[in-house]
C-alpha positions in Angstrom: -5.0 27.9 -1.6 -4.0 25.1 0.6 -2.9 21.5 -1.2 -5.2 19.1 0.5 -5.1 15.3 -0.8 -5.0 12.0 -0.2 -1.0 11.0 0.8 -1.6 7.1 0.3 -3.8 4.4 0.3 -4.0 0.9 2.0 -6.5 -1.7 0.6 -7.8 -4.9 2.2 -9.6 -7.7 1.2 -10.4 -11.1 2.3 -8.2 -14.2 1.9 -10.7 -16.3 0.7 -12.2 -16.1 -3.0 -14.2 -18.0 -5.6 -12.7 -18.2 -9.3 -15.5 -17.0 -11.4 -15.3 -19.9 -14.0 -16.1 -22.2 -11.1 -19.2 -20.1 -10.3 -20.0 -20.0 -14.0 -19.8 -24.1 -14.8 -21.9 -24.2 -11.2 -24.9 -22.1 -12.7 -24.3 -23.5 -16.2 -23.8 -19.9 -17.6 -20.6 -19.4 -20.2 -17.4 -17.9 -17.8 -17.4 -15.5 -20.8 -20.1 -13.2 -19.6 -18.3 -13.5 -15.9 -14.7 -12.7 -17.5 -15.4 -10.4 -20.3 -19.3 -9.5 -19.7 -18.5 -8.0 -16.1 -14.4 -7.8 -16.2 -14.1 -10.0 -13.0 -11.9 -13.3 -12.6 -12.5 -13.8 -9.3 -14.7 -12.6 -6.1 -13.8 -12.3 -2.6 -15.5 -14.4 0.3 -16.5 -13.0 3.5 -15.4 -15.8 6.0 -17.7 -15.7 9.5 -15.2 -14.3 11.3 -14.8 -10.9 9.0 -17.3 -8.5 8.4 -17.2 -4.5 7.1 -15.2 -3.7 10.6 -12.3 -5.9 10.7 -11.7 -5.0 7.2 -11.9 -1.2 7.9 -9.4 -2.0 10.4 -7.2 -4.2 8.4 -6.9 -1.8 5.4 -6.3 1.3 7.9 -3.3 -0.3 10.4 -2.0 -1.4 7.4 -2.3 2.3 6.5 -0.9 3.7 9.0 1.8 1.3 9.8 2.6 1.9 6.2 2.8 5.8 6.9 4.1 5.5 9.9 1.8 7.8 11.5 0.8 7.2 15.0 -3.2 7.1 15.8 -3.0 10.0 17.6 -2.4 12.0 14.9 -6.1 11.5 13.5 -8.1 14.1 13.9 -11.0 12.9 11.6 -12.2 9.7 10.9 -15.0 9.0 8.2 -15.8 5.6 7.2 -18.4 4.8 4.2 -20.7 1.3 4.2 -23.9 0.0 3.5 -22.9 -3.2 5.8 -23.7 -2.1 9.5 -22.7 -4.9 12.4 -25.2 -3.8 14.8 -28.2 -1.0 14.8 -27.2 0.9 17.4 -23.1 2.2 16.9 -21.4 3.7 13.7 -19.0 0.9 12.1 -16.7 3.9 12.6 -17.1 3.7 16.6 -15.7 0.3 16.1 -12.5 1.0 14.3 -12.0 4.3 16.7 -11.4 1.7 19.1 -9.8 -1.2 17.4 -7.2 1.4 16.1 -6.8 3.2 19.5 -7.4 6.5 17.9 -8.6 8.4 20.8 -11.8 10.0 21.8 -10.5 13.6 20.6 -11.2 12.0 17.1 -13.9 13.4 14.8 -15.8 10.1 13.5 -19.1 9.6 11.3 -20.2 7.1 9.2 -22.0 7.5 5.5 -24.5 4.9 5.4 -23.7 4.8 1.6 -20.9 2.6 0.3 -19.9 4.0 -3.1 -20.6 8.3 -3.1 -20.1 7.8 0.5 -16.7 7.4 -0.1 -16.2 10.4 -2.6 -18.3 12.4 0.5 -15.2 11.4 2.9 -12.7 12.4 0.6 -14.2 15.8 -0.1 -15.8 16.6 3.3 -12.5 15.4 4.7 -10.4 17.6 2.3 -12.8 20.9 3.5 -11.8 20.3 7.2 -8.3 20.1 6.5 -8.1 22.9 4.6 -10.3 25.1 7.1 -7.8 24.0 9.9 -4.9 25.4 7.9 -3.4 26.5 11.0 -2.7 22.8 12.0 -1.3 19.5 10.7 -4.9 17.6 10.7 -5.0 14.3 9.3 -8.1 12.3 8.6 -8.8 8.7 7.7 -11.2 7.9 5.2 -12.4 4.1 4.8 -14.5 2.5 2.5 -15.9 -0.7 3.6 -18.6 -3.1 1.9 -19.4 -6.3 2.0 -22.1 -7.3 -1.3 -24.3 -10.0 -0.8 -26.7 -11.6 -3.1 -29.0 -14.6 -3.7 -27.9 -17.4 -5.0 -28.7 -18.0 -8.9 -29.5 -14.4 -9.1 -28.2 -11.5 -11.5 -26.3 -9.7 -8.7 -24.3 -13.0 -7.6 -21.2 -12.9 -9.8 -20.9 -9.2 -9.0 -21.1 -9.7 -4.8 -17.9 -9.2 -3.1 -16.3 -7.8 0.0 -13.2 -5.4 0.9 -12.1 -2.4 2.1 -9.9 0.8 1.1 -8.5 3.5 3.3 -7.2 6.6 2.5 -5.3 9.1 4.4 -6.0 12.6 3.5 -3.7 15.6 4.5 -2.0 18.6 3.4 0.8 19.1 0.8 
């Protein structure tokens, strides 16, 4: 059996945020059922010039400049959102590019944010392992950005971010 995993992680999210008590006193709701109701203190805001590509990107070159490992040495990437940029390209396409990871590079996109991610990880983990022969890595981000109306019951939960994971053997 070969030991397939993820080797580390890189996460990313925007600079901007609103404190949830603020957002509680705004809707005249106790911050209680913000803090202790959902667990959440604050949540992140999306500025205009962000969206679920340039924080795939961000949270993967940190990644990789963490690792050290050069772009060419992704053989897969996999990226998980529900938060397109266009209706014609993979949000993956996009950070191919941004990253310089090469066109020899396996990419697809999971149109689904949250199992889309655990799909990555375990699809990613069966190519490695069937390419035993080789030193594959792959790249698997998670990027989402959550938007709801305002004075709804999904507001206090919206958010946006991104994780990546790099997934290879031992």
């Amino acid at each position: 059996m070969i030991d397939v995993g993820v080797s580390d992680i890189a996460i990313y999210i925007p600079q901007f945020y609103l404190p949830h008590h603020e957002l509680a006193e705004a809707r005249g709701i106790p911050a209680e059922k913000f803090r202790e109701g959902l667990g959440n203190h604050k949540m992140a805001i999306l500025p205009n010039w962000e969206d679920s590509v340039t924080m795939a990107a961000n949270a993967a070159a940190q990644l990789l400049d963490k690792t050290g490992t050069p772009p060419q040495e992704i053989h897969q990437l996999v990226v998980s959102t529900e938060s397109g940029v266009d209706h014609s390209k993979p949000v993956a396409s996009f950070v191919q590019g941004l990253l310089n990871i090469g066109s020899r590079c396996r990419i697809y996109e999971i149109k689904h944010a949250c199992y889309g991610g655990t799909a990555g990880i375990v699809t990613s983990v069966d190519w490695i392992a069937r390419n035993h022969g080789t030193s594959k890595k792959a790249l698997v981000i998670m990027t989402d950005t959550a938007q709801y109306g305002f004075g709804s019951p999904g507001e206090p939960t919206q958010g946006a971010g991104a994780i990546a994971l790099l997934m290879e053997k031992n």
